[in-house]
N, C-alpha and C positions, 0 to 999 in steps of 0.2 A: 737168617736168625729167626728163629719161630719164639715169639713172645706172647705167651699165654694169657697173660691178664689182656690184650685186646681179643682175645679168642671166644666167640659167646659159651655161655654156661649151658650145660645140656637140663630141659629141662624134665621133669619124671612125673606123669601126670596115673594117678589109679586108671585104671581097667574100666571102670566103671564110667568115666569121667572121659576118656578115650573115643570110648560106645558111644557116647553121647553126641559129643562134639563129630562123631563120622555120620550119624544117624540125622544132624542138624544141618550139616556138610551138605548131604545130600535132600535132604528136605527142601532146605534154603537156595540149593545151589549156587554156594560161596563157599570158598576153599575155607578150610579148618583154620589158617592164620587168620585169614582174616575173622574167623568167629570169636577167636582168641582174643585178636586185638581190639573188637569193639567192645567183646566183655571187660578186657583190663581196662579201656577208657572210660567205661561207666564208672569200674570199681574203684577206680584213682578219682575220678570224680564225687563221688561218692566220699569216698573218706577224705576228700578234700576239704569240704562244706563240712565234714564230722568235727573234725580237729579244729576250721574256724572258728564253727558256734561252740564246742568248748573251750578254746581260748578266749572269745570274748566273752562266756559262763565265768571262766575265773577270774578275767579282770574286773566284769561288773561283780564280783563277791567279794575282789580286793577294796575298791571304790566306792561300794554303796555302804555310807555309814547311816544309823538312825540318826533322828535329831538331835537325843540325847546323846550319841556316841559321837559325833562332831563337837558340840559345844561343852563335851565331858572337860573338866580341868583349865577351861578358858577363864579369864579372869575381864570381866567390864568395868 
């Protein structure tokens, strides 16, 4: 039974971008996966800490009232 959705996704990288990674490949001398995969871990990283500090951006812009805007319509 061949089931595709566990099958990986091929992926289609530019010419350019190819060059690169074959040119680094052998620079480095570390195979092309793994150049791939320490770039994807920075960039997951990376956009990791992005999305934190804009989510805690919009909670503190939910949360932070002014003085006035806290005590607006309170009756003592």
């Amino acid at each position: 039974m061949n089931d595709s959705s566990n099958s990986p996704r091929e992926l289609r990288l530019r010419p350019d971008i190819v060059e690169n990674l074959q040119l680094f490949s052998e620079m480095l001398k570390k195979p092309p996966e793994k150049i791939v995969e320490e770039a994807l871990e920075s960039y997951f990283d990376a956009m990791q800490k992005q999305m934190l500090e804009k989510n805690m951006m919009d909670e503190n812009a939910q949360t932070n009232l002014s003085y006035d805007e806290f005590w607006d319509g309170v009756d003592l």
